[in-house]
FIKOL-282461 format. One line per 10 residues: their letters; for each residue x, y, z of N, C-alpha, C. Coordinates in pm, 1 decimal. Example, Ala and Ser with C-alpha at 12.3 -4.5 7.8 and 13.67 -1.06 7.14 Angstrom:
residues 2
as> 1319.0 -569.0 780.0 1230.0 -450.0 780.0 1320.0 -330.0 780.0; 1285.0 -225.0 708.0 1367.0 -106.0 714.0 1290.0 3.0 787.0
This chain:
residues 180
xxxxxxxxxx> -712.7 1646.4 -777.0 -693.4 1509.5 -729.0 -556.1 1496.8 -664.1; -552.4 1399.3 -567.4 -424.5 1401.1 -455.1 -304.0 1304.3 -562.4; -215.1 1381.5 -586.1 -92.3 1286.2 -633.3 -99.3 1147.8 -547.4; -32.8 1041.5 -623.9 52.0 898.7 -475.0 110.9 957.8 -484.9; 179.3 948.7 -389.4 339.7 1008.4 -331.2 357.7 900.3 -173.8; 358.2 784.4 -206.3 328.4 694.2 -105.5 449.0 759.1 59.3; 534.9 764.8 19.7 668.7 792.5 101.3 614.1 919.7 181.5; 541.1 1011.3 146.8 481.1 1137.0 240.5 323.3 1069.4 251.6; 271.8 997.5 215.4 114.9 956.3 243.6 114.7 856.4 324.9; 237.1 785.6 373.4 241.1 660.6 447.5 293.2 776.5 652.8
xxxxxxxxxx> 330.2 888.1 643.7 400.4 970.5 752.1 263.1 1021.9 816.5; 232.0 1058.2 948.7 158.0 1077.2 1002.5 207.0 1272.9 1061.5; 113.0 1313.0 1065.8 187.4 1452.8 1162.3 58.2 1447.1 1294.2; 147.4 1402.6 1393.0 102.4 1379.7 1514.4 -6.0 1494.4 1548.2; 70.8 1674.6 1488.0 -29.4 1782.6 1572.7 -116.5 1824.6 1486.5; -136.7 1705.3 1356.1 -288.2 1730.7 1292.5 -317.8 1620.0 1255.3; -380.0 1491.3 1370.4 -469.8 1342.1 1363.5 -585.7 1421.1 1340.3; -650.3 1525.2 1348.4 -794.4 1514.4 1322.2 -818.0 1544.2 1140.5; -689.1 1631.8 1089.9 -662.6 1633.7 984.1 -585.1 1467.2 870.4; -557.8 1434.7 957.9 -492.4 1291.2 895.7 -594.5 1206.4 883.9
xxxxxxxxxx> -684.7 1177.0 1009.8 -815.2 1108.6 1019.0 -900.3 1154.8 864.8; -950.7 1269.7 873.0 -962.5 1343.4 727.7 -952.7 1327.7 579.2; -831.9 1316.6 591.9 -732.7 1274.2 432.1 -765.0 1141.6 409.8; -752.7 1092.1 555.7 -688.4 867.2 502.0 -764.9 854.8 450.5; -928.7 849.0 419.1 -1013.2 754.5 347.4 -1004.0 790.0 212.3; -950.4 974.7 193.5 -954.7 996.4 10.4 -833.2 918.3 -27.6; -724.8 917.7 74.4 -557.9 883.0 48.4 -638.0 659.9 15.7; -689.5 657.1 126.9 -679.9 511.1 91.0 -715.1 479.9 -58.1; -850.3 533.3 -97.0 -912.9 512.2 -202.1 -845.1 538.3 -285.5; -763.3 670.4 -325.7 -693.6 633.1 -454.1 -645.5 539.8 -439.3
xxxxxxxxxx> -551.8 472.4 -329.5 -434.4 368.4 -363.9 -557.0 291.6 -386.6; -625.8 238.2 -360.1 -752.6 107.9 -369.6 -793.1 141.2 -530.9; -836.4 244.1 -559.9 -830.3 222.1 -724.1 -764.6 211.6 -834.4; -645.6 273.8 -743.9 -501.4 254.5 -875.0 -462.4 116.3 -891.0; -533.3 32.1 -742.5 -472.6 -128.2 -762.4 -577.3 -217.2 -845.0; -680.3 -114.4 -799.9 -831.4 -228.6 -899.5 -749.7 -167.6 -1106.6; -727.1 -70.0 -1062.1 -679.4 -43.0 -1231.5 -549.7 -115.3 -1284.2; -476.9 -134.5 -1168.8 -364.3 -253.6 -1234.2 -404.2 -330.9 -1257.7; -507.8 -423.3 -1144.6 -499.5 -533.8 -1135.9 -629.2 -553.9 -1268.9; -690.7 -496.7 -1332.7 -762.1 -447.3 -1465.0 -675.3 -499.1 -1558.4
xxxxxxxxxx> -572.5 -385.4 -1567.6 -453.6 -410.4 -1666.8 -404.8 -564.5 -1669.5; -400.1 -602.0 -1596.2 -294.3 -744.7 -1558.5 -387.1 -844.9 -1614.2; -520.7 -815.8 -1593.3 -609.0 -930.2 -1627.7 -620.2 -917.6 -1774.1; -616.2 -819.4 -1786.8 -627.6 -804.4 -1993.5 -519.0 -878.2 -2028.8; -423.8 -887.8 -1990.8 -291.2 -865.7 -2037.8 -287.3 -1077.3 -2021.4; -371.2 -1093.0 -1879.9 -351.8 -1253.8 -1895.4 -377.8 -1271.4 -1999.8; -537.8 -1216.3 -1986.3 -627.8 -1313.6 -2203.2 -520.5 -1240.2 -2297.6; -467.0 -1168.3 -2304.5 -414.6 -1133.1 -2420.9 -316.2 -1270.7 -2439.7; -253.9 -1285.9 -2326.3 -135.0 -1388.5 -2350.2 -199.1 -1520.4 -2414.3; -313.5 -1547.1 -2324.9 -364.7 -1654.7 -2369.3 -408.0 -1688.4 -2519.8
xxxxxxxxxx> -482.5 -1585.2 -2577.9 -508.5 -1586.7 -2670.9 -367.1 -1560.9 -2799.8; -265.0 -1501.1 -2765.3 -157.0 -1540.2 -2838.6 -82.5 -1659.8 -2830.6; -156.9 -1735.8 -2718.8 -55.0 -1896.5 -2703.2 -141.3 -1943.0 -2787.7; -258.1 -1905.1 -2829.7 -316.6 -1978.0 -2914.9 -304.9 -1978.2 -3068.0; -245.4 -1839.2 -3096.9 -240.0 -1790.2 -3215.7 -106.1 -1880.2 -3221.3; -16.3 -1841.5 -3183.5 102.9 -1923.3 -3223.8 96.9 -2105.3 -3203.4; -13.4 -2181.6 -3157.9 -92.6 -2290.1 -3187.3 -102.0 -2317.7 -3301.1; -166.8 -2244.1 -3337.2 -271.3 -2229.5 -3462.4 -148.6 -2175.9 -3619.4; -80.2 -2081.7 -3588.7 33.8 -2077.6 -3663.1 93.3 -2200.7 -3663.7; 132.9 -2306.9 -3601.5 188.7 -2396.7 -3635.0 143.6 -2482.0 -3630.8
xxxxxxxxxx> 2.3 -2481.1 -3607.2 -40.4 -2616.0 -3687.6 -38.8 -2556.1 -3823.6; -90.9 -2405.6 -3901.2 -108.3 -2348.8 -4035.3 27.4 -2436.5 -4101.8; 140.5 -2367.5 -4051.0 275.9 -2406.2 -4067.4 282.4 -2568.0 -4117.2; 209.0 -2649.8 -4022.9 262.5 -2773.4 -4048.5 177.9 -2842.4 -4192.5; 76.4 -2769.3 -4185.0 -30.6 -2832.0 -4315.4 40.6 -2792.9 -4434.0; 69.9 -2649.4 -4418.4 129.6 -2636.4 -4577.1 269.8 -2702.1 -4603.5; 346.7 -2750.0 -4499.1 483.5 -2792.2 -4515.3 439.0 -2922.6 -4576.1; 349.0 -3000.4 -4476.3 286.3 -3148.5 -4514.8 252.5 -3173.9 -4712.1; 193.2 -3021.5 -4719.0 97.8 -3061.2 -4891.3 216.7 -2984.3 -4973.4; 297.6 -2945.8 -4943.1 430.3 -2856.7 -4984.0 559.2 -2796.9 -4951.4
xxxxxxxxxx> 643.7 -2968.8 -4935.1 757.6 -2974.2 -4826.5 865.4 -2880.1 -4941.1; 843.8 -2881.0 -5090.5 951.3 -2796.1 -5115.8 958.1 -2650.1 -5151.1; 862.4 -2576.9 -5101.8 825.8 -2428.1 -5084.2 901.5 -2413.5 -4988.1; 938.3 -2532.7 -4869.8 1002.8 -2496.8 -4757.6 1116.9 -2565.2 -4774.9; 1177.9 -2563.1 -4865.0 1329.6 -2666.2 -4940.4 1359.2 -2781.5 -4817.5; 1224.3 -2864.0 -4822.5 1220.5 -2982.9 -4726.5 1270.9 -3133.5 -4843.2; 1398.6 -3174.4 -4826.3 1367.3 -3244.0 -4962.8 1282.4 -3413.1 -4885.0; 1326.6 -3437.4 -4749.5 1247.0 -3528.1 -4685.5 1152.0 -3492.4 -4607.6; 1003.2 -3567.0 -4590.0 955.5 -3490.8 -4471.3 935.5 -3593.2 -4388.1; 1029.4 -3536.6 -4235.9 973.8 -3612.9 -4135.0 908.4 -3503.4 -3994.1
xxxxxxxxxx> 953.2 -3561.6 -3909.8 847.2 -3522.0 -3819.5 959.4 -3395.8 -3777.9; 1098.5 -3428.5 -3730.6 1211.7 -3334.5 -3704.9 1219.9 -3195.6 -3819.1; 1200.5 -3236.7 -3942.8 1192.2 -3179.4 -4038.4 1135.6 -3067.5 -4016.1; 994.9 -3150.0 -4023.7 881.0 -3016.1 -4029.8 907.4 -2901.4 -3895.3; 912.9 -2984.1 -3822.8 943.6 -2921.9 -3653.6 1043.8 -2826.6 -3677.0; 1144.3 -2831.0 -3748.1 1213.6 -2718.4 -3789.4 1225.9 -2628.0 -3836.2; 1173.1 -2665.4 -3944.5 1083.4 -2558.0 -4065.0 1002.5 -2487.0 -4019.2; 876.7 -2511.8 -3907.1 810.1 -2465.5 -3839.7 907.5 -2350.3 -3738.8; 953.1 -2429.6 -3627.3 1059.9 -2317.8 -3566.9 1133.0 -2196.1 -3658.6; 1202.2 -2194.9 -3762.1 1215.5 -2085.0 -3819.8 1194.3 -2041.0 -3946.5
xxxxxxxxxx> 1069.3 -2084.7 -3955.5 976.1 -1994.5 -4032.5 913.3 -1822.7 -3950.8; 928.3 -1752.4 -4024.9 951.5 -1627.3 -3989.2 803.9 -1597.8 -3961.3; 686.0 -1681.7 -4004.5 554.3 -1659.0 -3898.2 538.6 -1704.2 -3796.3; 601.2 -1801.0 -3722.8 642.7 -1884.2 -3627.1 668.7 -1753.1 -3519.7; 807.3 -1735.1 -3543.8 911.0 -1607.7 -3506.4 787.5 -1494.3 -3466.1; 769.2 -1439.2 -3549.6 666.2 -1346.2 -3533.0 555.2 -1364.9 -3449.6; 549.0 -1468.5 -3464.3 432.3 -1487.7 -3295.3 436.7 -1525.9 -3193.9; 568.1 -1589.4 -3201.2 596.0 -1623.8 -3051.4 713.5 -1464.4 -2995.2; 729.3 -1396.3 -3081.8 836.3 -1233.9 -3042.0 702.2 -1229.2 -2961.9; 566.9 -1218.0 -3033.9 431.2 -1104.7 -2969.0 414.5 -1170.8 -2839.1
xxxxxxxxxx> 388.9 -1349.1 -2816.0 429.9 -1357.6 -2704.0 513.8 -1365.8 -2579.4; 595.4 -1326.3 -2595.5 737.8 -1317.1 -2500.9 654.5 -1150.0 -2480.5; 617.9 -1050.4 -2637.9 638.7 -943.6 -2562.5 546.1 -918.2 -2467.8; 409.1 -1041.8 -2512.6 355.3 -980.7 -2407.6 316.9 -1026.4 -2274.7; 412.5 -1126.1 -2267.0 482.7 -1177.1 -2156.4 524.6 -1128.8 -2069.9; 618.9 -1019.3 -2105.2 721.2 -917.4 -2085.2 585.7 -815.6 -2002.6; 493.8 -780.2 -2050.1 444.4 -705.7 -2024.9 313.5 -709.9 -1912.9; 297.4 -815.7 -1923.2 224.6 -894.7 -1821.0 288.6 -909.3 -1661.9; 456.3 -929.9 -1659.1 532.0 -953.5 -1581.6 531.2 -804.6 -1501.7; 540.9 -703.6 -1584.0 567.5 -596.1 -1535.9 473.5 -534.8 -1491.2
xxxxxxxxxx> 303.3 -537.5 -1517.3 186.4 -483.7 -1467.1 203.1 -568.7 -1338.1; 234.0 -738.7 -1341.9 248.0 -782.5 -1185.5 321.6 -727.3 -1091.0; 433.6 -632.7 -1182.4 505.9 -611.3 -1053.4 451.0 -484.0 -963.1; 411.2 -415.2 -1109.7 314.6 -324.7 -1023.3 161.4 -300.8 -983.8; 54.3 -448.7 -968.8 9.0 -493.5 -908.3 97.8 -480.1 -743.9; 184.7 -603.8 -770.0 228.1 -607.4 -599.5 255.5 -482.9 -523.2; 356.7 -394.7 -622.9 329.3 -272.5 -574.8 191.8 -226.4 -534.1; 118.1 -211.5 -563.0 -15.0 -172.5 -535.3 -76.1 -236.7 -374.9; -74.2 -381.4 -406.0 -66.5 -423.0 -291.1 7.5 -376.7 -143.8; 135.2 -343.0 -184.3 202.1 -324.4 -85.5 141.7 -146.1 -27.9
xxxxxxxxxx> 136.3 -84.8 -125.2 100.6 42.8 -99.0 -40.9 78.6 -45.8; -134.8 -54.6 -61.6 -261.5 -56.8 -42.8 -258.2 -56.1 167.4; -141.1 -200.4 164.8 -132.5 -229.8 291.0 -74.8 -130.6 379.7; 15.2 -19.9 290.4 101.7 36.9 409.5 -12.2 121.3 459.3; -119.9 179.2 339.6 -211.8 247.7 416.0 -303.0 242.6 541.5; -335.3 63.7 506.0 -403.8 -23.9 620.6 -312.9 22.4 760.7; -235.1 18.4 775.5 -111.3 22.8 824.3 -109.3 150.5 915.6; -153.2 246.4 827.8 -142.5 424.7 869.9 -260.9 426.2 974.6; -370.6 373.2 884.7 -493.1 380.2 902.1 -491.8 308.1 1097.8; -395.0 203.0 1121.8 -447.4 153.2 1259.7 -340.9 229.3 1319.3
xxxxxxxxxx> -235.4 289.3 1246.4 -157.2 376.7 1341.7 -237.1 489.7 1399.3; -259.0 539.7 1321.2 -395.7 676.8 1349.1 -507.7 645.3 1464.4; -562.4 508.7 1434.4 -622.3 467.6 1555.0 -624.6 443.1 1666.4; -447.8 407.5 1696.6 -378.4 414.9 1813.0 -294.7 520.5 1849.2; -313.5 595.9 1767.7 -273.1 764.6 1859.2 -408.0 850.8 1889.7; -480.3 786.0 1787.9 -643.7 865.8 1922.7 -661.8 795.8 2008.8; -628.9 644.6 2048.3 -695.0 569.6 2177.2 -523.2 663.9 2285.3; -444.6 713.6 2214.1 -325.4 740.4 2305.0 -418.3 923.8 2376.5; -446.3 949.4 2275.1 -513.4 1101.9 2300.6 -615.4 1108.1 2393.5; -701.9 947.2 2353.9 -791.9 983.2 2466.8 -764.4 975.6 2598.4
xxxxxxxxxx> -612.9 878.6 2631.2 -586.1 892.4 2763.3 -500.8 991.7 2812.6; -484.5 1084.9 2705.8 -396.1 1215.5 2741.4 -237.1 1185.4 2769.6; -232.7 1097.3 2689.3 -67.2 1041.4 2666.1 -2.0 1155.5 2654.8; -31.8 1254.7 2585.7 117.0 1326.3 2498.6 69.8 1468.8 2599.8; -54.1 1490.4 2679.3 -47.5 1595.7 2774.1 74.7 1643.4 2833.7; 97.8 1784.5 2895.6 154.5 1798.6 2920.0 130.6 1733.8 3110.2; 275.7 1695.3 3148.0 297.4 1633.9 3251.7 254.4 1738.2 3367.5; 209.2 1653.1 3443.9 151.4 1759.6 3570.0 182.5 1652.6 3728.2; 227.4 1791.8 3815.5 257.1 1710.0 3945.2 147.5 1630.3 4013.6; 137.3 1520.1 4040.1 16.1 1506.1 4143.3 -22.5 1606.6 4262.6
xxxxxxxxxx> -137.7 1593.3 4279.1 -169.2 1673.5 4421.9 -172.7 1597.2 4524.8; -158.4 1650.3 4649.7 -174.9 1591.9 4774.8 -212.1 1674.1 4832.5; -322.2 1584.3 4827.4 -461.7 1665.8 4897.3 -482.7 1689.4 5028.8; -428.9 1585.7 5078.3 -388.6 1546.5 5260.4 -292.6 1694.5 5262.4; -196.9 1673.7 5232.0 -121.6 1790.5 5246.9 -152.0 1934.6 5261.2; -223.3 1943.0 5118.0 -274.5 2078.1 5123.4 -360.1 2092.5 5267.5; -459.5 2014.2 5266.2 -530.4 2070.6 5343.4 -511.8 2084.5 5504.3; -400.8 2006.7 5533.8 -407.1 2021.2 5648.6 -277.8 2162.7 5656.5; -201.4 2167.2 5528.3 -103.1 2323.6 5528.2 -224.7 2438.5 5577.8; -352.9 2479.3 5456.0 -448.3 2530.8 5523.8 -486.8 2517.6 5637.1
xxxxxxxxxx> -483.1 2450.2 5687.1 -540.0 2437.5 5818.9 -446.5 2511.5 5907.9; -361.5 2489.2 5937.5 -227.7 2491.8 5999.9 -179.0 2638.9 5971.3; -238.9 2696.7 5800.7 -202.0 2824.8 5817.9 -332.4 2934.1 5895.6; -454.4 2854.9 5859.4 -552.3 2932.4 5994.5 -522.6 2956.7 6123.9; -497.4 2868.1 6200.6 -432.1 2818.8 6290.2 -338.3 2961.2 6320.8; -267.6 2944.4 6228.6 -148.8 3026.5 6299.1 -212.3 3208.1 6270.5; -270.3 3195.0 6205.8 -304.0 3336.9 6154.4 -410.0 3333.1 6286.0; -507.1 3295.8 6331.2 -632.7 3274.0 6497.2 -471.9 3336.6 6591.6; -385.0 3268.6 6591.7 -308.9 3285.6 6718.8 -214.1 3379.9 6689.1; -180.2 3443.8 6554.6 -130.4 3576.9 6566.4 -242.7 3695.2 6592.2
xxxxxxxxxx> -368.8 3680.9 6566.1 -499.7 3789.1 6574.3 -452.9 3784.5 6800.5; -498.9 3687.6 6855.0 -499.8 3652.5 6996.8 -349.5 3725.6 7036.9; -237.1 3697.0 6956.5 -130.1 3770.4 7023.0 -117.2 3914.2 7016.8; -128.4 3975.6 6917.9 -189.8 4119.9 6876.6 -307.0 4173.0 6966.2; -411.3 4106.3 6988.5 -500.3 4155.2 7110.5 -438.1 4168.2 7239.0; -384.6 4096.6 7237.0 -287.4 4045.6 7399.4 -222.1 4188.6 7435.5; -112.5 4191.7 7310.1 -49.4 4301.3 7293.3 -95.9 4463.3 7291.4; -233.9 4484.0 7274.8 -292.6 4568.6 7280.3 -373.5 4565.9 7423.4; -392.5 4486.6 7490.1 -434.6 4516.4 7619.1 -403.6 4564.1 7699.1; -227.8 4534.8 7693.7 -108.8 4548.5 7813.8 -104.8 4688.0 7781.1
């Protein structure tokens, strides 16, 4: 299987397009599946979040019931609403579930970044892909041929002519010369 190595897969070598033509569709496709596999990752990683915004919900509502039926387990000697809200904040199950969401926050952030990466690497291929297309429409007009003089055709032919010509009237002077 072809490494990414985007930085040499994004370069073209002009004196092998029929070989580049070749490669691009295996070269595109990996990048096209490595981005469907981020962008895989990234989507797990949303529900995961989601479902820990819920857990830590649900932790504090847990939190607030038992503070409510047992404010001095949580050395609440009043209970008000600030109270509990506090008790809740650092209570160490609280803590513990909102660390899991930050981390996986954290981690969500970072599959996006390499999502976009993906994106970007998806496009530079797009990219290769119409460059390639416009050095065969350049090939077919023989752009990169080697340069050649025009002909002049007028020219030539009347030089031929002109050298018959003279070659008829050196044969006639040579006869001439042989008569005398």
């Amino acid at each position: 299987m072809h490494e990414m190595d985007i930085e040499n897969d994004r370069m073209i070598d002009p004196d092998a397009l029929d070989v580049e033509w070749l490669e691009h569709s295996n070269r595109f496709d990996i990048y096209s599946s490595h981005l469907d596999d981020m962008s895989k990752t990234r989507n797990e990683l949303k529900t995961d979040l989601e479902k820990q915004k819920e857990e830590v919900k649900r932790v504090q509502a847990d939190l607030d019931l038992r503070i409510r039926r047992d404010p001095k387990k949580f050395d609440l000697e009043k209970v008000t609403e600030n109270s509990i809200s506090s008790a809740i904040l650092t209570s160490t199950e609280y803590q513990e579930a909102q660390d899991k969401y930050f981390g996986i926050q954290e981690n969500l952030n970072k599959a996006q970044d390499k999502v976009n990466r993906g994106h970007t690497n998806v496009n530079t291929m797009l990219a290769k892909r119409t460059a390639l297309q416009e050095l065969n429409q350049l090939m077919r007009m023989q752009y990169f041929s080697t340069p050649m003089e025009a002909r002049d055709l007028s020219n030539e032919y009347h030089n031929k002519v002109k050298a018959k010509k003279e070659k008829v009237k050196a044969k006639i002077k040579k006869r001439r010369r042989t008569k005398k």
